[in-house]
Every structure is written in structure tokens, then in C-alpha cells.
CHARMM-style PDB file with segment names, atoms N, HN, CA, C and O in Angstrom:
ATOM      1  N   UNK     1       0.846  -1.165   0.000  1.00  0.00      PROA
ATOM      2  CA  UNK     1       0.000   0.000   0.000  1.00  0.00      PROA
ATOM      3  C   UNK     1       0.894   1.232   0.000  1.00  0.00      PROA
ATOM      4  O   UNK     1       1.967   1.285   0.601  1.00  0.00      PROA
ATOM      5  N   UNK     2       0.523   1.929  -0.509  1.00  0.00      PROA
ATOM      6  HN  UNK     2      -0.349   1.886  -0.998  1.00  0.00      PROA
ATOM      7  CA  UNK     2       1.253   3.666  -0.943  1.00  0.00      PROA
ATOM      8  C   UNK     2       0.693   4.395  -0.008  1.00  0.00      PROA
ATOM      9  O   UNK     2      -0.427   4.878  -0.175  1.00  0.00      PROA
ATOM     10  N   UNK     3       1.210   4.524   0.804  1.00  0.00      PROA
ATOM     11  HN  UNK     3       2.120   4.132   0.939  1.00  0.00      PROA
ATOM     12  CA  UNK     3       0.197   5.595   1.969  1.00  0.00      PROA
ATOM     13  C   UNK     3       1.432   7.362   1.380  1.00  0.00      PROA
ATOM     14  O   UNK     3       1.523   8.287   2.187  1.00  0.00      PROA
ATOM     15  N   UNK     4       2.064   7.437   0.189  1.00  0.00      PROA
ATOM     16  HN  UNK     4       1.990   6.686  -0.467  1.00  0.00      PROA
ATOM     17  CA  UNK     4       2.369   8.645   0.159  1.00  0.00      PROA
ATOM     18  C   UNK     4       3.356   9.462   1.213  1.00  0.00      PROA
ATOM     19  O   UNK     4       3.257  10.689   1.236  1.00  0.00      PROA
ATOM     20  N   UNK     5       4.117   8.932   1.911  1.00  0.00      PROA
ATOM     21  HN  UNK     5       4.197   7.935   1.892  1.00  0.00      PROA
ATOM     22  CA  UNK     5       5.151   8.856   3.453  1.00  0.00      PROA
ATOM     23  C   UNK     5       6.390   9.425   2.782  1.00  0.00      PROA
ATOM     24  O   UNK     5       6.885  10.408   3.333  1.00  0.00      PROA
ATOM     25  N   UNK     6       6.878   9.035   1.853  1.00  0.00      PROA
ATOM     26  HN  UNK     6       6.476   8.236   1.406  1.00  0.00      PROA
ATOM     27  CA  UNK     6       7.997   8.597   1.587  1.00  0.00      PROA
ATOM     28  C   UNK     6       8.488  10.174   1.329  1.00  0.00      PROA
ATOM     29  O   UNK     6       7.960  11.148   0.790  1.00  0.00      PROA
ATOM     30  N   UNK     7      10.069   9.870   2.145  1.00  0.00      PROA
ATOM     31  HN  UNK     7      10.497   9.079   2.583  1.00  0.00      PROA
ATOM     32  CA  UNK     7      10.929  11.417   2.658  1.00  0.00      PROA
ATOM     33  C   UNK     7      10.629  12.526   3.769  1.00  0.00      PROA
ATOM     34  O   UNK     7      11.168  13.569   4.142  1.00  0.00      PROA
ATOM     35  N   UNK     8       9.042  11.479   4.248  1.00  0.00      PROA
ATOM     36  HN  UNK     8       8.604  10.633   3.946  1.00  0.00      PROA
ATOM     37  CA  UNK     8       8.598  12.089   5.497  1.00  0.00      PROA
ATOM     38  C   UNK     8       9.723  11.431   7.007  1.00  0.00      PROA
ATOM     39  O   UNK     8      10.524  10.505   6.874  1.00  0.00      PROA
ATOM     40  N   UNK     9       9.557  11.957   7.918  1.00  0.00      PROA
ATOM     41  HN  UNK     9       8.906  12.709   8.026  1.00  0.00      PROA
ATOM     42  CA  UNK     9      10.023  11.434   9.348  1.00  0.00      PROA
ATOM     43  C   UNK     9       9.192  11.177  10.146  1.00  0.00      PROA
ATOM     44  O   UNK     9       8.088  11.690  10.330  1.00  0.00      PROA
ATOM     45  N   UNK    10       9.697  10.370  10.648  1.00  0.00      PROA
ATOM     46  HN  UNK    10      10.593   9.954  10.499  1.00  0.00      PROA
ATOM     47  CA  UNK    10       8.371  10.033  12.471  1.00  0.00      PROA
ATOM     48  C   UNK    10       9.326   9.790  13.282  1.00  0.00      PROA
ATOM     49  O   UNK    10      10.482   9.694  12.869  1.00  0.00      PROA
ATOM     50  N   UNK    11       8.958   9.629  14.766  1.00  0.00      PROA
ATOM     51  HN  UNK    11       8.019   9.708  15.101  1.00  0.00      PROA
ATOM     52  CA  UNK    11       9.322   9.347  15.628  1.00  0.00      PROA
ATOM     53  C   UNK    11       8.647   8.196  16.361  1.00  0.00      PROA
ATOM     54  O   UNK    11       7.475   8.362  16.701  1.00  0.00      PROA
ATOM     55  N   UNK    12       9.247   7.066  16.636  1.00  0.00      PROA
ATOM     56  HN  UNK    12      10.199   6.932  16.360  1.00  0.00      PROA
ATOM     57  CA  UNK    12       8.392   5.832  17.668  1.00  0.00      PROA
ATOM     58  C   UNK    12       9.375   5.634  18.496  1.00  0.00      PROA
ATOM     59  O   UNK    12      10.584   5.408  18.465  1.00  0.00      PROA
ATOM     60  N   UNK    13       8.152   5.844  19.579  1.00  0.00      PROA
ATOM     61  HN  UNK    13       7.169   6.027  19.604  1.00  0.00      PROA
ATOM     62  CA  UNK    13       8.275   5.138  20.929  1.00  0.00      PROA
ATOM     63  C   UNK    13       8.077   3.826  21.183  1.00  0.00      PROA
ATOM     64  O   UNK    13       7.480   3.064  20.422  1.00  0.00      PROA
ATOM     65  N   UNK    14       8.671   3.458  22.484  1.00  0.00      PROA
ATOM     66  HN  UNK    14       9.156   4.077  23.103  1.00  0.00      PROA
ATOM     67  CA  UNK    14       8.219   1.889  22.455  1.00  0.00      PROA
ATOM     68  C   UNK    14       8.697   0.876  21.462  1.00  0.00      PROA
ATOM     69  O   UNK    14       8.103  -0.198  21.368  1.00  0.00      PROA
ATOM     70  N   UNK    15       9.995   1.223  20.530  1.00  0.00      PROA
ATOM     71  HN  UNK    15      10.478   2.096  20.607  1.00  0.00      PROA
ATOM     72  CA  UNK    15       9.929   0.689  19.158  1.00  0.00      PROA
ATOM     73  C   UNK    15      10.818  -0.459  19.204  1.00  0.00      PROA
ATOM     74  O   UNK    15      11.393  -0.923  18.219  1.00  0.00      PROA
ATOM     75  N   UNK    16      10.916  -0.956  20.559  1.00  0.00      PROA
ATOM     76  HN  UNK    16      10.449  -0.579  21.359  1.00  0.00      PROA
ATOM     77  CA  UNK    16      12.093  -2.612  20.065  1.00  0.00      PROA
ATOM     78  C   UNK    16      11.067  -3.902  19.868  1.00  0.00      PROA
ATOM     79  O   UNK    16      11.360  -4.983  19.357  1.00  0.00      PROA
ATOM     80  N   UNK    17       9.818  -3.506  20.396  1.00  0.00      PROA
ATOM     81  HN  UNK    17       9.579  -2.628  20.811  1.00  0.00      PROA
ATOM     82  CA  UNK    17       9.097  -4.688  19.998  1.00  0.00      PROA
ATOM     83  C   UNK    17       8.144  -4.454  19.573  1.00  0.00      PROA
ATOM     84  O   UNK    17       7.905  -3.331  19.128  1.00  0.00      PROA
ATOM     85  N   UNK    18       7.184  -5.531  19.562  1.00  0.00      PROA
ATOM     86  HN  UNK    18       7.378  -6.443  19.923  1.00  0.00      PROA
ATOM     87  CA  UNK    18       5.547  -5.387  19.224  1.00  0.00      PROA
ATOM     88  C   UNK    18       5.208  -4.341  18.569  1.00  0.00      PROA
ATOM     89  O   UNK    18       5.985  -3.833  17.761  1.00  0.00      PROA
ATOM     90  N   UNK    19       3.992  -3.848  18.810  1.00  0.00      PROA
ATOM     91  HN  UNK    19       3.361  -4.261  19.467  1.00  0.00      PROA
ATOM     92  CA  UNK    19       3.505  -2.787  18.117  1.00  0.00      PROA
ATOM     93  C   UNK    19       4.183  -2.237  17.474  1.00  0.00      PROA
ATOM     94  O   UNK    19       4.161  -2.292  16.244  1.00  0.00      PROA
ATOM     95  N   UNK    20       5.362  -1.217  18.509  1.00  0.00      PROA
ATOM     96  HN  UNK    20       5.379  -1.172  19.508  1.00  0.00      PROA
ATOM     97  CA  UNK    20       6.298  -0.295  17.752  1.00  0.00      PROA
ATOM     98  C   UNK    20       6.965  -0.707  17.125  1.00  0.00      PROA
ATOM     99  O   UNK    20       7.264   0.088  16.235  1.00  0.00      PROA
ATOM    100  N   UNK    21       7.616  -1.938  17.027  1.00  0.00      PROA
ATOM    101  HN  UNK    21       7.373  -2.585  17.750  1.00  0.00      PROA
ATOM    102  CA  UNK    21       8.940  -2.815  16.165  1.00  0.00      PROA
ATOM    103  C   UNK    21       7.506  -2.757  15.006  1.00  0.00      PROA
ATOM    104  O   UNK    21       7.763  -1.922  14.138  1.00  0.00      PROA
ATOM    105  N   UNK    22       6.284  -3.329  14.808  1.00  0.00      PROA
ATOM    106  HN  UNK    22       6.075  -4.007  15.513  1.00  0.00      PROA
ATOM    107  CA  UNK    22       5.852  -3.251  13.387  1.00  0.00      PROA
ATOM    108  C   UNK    22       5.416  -2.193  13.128  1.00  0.00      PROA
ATOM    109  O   UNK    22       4.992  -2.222  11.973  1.00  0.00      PROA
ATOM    110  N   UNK    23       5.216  -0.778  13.803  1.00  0.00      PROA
ATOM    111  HN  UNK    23       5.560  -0.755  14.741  1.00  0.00      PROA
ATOM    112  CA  UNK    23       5.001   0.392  13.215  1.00  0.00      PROA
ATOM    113  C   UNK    23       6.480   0.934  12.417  1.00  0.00      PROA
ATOM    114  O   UNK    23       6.575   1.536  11.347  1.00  0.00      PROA
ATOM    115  N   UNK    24       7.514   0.504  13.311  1.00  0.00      PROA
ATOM    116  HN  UNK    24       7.437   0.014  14.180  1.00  0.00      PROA
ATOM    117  CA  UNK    24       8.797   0.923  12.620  1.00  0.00      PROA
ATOM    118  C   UNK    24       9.105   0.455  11.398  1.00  0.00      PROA
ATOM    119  O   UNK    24       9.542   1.147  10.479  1.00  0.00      PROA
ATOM    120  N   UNK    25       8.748  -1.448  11.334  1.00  0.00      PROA
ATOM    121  HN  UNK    25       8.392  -2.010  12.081  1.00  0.00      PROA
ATOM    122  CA  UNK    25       8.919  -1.926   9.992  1.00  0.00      PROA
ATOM    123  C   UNK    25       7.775  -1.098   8.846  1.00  0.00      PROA
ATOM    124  O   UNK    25       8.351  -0.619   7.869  1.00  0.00      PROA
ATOM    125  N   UNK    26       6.358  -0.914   8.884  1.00  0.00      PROA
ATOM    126  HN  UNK    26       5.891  -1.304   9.678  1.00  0.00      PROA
ATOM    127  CA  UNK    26       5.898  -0.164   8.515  1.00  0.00      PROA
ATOM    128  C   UNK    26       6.249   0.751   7.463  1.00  0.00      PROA
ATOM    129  O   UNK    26       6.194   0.506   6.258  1.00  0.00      PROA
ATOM    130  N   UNK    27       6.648   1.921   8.056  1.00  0.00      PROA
ATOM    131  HN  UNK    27       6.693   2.120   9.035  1.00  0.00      PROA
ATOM    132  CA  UNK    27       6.882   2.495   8.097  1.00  0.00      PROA
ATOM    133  C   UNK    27       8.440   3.281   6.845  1.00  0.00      PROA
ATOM    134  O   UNK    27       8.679   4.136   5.991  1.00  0.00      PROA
ATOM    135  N   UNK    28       9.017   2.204   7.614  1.00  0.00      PROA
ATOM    136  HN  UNK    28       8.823   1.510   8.307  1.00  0.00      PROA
ATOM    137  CA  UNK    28      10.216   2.211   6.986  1.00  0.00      PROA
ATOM    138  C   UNK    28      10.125   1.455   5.479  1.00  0.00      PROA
ATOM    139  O   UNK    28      10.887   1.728   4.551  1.00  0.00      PROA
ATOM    140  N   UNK    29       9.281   0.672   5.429  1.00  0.00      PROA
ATOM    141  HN  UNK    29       8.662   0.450   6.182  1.00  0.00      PROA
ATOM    142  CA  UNK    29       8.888   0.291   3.938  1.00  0.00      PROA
ATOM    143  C   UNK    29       8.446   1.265   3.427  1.00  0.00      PROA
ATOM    144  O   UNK    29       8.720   1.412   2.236  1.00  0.00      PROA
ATOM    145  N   UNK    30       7.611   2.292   4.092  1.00  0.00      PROA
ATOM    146  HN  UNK    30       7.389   2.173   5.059  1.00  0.00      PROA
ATOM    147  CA  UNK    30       6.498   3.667   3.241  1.00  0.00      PROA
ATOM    148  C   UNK    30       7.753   3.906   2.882  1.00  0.00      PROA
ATOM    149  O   UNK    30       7.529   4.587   1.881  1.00  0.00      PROA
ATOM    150  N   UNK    31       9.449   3.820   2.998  1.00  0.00      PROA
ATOM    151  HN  UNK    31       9.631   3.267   3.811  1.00  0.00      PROA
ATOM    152  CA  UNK    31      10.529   5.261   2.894  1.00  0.00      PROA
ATOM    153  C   UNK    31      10.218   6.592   3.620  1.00  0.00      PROA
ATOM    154  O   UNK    31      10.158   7.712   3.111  1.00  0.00      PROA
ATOM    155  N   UNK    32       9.971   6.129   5.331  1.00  0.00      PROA
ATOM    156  HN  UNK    32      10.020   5.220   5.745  1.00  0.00      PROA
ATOM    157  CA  UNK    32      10.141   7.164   5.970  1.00  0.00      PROA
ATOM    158  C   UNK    32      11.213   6.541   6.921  1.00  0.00      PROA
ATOM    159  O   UNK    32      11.481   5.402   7.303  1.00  0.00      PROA
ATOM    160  N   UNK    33      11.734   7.869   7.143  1.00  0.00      PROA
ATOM    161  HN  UNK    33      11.517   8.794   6.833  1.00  0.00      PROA
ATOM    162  CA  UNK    33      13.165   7.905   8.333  1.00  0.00      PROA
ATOM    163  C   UNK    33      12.320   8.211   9.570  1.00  0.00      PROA
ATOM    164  O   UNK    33      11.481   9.077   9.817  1.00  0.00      PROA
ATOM    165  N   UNK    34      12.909   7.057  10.347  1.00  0.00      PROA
ATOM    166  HN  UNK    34      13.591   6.353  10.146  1.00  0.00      PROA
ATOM    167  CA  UNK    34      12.306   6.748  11.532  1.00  0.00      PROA
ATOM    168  C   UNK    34      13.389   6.811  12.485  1.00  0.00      PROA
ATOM    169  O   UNK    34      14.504   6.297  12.393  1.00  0.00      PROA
ATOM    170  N   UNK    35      12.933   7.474  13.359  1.00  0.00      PROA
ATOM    171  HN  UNK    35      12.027   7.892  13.433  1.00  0.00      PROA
ATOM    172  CA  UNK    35      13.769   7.686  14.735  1.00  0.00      PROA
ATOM    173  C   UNK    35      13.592   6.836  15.535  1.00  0.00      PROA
ATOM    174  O   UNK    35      12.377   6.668  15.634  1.00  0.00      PROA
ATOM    175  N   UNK    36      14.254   6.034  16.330  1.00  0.00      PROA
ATOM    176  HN  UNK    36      15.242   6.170  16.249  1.00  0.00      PROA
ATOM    177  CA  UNK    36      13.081   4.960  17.069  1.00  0.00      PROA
ATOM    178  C   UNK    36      13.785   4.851  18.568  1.00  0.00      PROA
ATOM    179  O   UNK    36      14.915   4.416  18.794  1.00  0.00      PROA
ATOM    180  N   UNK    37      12.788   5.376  19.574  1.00  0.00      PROA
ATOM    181  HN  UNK    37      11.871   5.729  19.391  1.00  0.00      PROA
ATOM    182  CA  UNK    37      12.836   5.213  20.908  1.00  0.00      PROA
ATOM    183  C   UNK    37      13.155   4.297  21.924  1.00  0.00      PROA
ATOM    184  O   UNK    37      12.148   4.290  22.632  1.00  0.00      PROA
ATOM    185  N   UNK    38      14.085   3.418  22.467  1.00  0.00      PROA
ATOM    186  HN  UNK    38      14.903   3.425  21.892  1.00  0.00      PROA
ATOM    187  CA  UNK    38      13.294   2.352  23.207  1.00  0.00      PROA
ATOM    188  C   UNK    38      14.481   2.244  24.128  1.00  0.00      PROA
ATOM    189  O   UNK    38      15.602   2.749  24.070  1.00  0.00      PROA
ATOM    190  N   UNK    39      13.860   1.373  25.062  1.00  0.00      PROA
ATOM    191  HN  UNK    39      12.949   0.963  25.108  1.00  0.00      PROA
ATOM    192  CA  UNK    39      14.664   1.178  26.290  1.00  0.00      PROA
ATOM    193  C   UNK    39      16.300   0.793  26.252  1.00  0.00      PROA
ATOM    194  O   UNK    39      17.280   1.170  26.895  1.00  0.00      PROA
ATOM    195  N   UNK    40      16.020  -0.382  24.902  1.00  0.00      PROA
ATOM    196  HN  UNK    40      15.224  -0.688  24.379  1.00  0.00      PROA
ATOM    197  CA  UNK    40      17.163  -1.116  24.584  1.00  0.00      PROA
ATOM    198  C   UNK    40      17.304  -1.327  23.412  1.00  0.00      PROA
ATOM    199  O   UNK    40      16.362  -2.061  23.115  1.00  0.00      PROA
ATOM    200  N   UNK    41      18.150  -1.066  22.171  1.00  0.00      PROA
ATOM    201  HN  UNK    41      18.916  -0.470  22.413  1.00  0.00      PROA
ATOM    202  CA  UNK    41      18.210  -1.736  21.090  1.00  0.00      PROA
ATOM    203  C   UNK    41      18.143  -3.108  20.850  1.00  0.00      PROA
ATOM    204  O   UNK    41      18.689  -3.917  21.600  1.00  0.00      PROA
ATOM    205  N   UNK    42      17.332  -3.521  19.571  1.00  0.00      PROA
ATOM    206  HN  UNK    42      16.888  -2.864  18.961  1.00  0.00      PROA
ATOM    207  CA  UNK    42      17.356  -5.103  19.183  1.00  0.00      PROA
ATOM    208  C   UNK    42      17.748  -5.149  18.101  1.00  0.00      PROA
ATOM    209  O   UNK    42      17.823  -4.219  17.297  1.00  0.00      PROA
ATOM    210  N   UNK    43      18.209  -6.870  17.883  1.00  0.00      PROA
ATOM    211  HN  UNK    43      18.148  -7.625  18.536  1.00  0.00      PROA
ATOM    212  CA  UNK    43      18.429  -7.396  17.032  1.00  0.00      PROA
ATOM    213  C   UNK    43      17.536  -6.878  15.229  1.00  0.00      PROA
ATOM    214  O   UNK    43      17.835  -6.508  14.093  1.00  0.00      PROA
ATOM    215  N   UNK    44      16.616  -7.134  15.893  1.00  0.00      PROA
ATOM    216  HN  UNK    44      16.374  -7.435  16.815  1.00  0.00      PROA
ATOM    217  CA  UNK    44      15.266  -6.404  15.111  1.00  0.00      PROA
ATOM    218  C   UNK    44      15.799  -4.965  14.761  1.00  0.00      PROA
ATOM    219  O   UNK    44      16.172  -4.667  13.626  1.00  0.00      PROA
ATOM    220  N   UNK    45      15.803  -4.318  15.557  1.00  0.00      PROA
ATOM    221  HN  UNK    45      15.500  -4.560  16.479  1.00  0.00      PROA
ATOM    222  CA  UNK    45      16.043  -3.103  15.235  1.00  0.00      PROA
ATOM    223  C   UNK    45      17.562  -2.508  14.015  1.00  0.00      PROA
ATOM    224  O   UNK    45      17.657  -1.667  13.121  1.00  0.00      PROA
ATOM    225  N   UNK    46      18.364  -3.364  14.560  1.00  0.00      PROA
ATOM    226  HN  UNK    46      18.287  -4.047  15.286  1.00  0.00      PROA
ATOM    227  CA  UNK    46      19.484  -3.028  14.044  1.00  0.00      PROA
ATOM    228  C   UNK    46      19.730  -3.640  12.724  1.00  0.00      PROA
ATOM    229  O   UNK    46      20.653  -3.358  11.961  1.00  0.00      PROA
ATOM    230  N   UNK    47      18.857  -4.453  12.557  1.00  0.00      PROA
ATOM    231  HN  UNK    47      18.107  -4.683  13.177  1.00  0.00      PROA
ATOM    232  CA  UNK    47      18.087  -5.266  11.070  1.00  0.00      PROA
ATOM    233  C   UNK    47      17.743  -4.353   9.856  1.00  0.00      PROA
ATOM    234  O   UNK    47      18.330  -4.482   8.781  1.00  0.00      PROA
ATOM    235  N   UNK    48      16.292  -2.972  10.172  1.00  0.00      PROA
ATOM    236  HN  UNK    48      15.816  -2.867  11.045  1.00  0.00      PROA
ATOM    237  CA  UNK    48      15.858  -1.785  10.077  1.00  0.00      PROA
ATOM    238  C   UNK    48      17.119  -0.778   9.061  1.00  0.00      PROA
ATOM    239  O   UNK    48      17.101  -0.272   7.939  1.00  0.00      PROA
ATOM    240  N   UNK    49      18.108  -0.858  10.168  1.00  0.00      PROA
ATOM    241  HN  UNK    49      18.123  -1.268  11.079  1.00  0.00      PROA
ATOM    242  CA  UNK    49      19.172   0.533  10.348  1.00  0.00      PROA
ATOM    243  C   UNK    49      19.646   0.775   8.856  1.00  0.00      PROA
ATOM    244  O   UNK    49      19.937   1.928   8.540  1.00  0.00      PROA
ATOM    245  N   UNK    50      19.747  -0.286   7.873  1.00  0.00      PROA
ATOM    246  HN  UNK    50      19.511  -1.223   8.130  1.00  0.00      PROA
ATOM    247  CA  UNK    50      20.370   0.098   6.591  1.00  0.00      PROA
ATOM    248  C   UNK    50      19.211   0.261   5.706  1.00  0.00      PROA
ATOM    249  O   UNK    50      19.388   0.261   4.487  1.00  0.00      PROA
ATOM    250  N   UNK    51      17.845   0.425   6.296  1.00  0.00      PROA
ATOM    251  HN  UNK    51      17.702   0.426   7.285  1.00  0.00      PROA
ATOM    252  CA  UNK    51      16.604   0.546   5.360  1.00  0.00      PROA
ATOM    253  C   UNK    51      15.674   1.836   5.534  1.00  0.00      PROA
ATOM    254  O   UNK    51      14.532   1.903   5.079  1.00  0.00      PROA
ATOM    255  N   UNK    52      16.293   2.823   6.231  1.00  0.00      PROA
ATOM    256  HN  UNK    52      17.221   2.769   6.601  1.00  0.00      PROA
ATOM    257  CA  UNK    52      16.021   4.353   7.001  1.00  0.00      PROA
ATOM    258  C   UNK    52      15.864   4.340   8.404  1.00  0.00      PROA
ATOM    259  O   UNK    52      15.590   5.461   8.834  1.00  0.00      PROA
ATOM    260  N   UNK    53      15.922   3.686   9.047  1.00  0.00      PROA
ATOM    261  HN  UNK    53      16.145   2.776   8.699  1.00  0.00      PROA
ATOM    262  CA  UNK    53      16.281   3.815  10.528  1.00  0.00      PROA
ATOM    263  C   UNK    53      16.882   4.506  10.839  1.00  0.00      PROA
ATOM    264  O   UNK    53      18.022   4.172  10.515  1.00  0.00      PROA
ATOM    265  N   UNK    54      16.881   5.646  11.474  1.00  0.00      PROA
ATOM    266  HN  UNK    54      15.955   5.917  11.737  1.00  0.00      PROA
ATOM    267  CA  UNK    54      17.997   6.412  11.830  1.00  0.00      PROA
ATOM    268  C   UNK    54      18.477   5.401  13.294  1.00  0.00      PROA
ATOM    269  O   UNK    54      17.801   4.477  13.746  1.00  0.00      PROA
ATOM    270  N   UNK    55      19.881   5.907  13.866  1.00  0.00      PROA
ATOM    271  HN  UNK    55      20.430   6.658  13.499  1.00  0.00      PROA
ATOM    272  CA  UNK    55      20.048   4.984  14.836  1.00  0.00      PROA
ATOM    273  C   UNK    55      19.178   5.495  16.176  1.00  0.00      PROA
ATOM    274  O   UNK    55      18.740   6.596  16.509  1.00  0.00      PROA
ATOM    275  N   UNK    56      19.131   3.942  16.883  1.00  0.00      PROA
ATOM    276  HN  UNK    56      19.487   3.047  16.613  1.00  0.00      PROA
ATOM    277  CA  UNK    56      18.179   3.936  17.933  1.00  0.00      PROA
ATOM    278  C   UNK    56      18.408   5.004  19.425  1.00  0.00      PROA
ATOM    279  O   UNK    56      19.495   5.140  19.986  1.00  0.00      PROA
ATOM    280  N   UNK    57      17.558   5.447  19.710  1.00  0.00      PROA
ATOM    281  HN  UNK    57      16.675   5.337  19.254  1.00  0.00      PROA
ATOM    282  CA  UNK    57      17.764   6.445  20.827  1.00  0.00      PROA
ATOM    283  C   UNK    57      17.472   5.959  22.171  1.00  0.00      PROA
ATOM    284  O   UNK    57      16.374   6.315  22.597  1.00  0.00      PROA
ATOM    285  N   UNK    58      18.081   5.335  22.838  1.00  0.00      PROA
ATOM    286  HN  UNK    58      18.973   5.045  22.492  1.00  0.00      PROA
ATOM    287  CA  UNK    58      18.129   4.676  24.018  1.00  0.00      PROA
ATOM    288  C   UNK    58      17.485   5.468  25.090  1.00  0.00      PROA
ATOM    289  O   UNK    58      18.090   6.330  25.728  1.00  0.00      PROA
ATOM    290  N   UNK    59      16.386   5.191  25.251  1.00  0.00      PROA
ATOM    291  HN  UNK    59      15.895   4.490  24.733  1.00  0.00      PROA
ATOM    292  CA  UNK    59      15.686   6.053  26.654  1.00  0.00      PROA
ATOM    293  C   UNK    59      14.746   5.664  27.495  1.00  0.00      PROA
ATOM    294  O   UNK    59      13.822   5.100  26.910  1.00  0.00      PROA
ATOM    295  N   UNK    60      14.635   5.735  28.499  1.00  0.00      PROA
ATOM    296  HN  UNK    60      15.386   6.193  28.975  1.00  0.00      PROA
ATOM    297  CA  UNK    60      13.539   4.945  29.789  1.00  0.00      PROA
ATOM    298  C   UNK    60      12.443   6.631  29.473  1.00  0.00      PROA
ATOM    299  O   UNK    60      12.764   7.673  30.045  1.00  0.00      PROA
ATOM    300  N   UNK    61      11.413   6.579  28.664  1.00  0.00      PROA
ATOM    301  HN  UNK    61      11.152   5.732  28.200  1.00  0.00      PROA
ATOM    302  CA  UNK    61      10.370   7.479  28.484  1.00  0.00      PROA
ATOM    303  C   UNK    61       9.880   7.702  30.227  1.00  0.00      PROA
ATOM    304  O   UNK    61       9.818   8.866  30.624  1.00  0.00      PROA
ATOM    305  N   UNK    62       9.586   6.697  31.095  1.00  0.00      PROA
ATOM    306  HN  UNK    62       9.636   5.752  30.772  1.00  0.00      PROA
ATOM    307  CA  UNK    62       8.868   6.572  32.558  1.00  0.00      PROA
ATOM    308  C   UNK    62       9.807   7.399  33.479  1.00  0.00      PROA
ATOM    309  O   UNK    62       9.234   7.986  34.396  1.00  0.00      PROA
ATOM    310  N   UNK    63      11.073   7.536  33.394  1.00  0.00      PROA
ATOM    311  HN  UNK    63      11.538   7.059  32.649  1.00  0.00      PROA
ATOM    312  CA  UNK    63      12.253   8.368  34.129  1.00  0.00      PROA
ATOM    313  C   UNK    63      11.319   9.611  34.142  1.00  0.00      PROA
ATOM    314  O   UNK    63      10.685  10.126  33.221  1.00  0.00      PROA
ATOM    315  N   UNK    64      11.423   9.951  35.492  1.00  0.00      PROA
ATOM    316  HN  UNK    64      11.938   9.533  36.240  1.00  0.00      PROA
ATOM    317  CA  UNK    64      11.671  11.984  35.214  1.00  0.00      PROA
ATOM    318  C   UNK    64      12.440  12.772  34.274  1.00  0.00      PROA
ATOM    319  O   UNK    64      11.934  13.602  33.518  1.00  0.00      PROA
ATOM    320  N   UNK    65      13.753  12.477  34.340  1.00  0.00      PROA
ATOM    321  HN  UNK    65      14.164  11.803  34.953  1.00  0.00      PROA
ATOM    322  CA  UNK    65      14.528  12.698  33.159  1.00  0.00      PROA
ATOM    323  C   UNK    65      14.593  12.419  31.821  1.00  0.00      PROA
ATOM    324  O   UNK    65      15.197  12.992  30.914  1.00  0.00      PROA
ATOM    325  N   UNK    66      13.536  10.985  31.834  1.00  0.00      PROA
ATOM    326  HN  UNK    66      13.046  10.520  32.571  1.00  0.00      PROA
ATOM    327  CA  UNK    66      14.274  10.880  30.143  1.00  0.00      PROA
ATOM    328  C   UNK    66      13.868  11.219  29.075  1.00  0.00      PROA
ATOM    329  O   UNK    66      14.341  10.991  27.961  1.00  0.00      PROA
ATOM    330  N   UNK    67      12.570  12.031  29.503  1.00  0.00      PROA
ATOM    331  HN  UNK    67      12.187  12.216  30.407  1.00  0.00      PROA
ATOM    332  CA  UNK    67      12.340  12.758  28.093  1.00  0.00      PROA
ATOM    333  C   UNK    67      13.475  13.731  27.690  1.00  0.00      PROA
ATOM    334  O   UNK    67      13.794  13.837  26.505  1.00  0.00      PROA
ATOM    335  N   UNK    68      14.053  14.405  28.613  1.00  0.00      PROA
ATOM    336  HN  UNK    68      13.794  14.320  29.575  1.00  0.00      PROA
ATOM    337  CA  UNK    68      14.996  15.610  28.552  1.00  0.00      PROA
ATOM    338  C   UNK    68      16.279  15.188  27.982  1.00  0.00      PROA
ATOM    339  O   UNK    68      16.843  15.785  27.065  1.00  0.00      PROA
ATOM    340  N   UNK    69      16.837  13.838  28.727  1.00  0.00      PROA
ATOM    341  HN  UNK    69      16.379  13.353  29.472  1.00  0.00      PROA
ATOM    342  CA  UNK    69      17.674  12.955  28.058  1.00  0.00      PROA
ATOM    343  C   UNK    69      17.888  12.933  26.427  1.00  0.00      PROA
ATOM    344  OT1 UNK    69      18.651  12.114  25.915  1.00  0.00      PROA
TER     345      UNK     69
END
């Protein structure tokens, strides 16, 4: 499906698994550069990285800090 994305950016949270790991794959098929949030990088993820992934941004979102992080 052509959802029209492509050279757009997003940002996902939550993105080493489930949901977010298939919004990222998603996504990254439309040819959008995806930023992707998550506690811990995966295997999965680092799979992504040569297909517009930008690299993964390691952050505990639930911290006080880590949005600021």
C-alpha cells in the first residue's frame, strides 16, 4: 500500500518490539526515516538501520529525566 510517506520522518516510541517494532517496519517500507525510541536496542532493530532507521535512541520514556535525556 502507498500511503504517500515517503521522505517524510516520524518518531516511535516503544519501538524494540511489538507494536512499535511493526510500526517501525511499517513504516520504513512507506521510505520514511524513523527515529526509534526504546529502552534497549534489538536485534530487530538493528536489522531496520540500513533501510532508514535512523540509529536507535536509548531512553527509559517513565524516568523523570528521560524525556529531557
Amino acid at each position: 500500500m502507498d500511503l504517500r510517506l515517503d521522505g517524510q520522518t516520524a518518531v516511535v516510541t516503544g519501538a524494540s518490539r511489538g507494536i512499535g517494532l511493526a510500526v517501525n517496519r511499517g513504516l520504513v517500507a512507506e521510505g520514511v526515516r524513523v527515529t526509534a525510541g526504546a529502552l534497549r536496542s534489538s536485534a530487530e532493530l538493528d536489522e531496520l538501520a540500513g533501510a532508514g532507521l535512523a540509529p536507535v535512541v536509548e531512553v527509559d520514556l517513565a524516568e523523570p529525566g528521560g524525556p529531557a535525556r
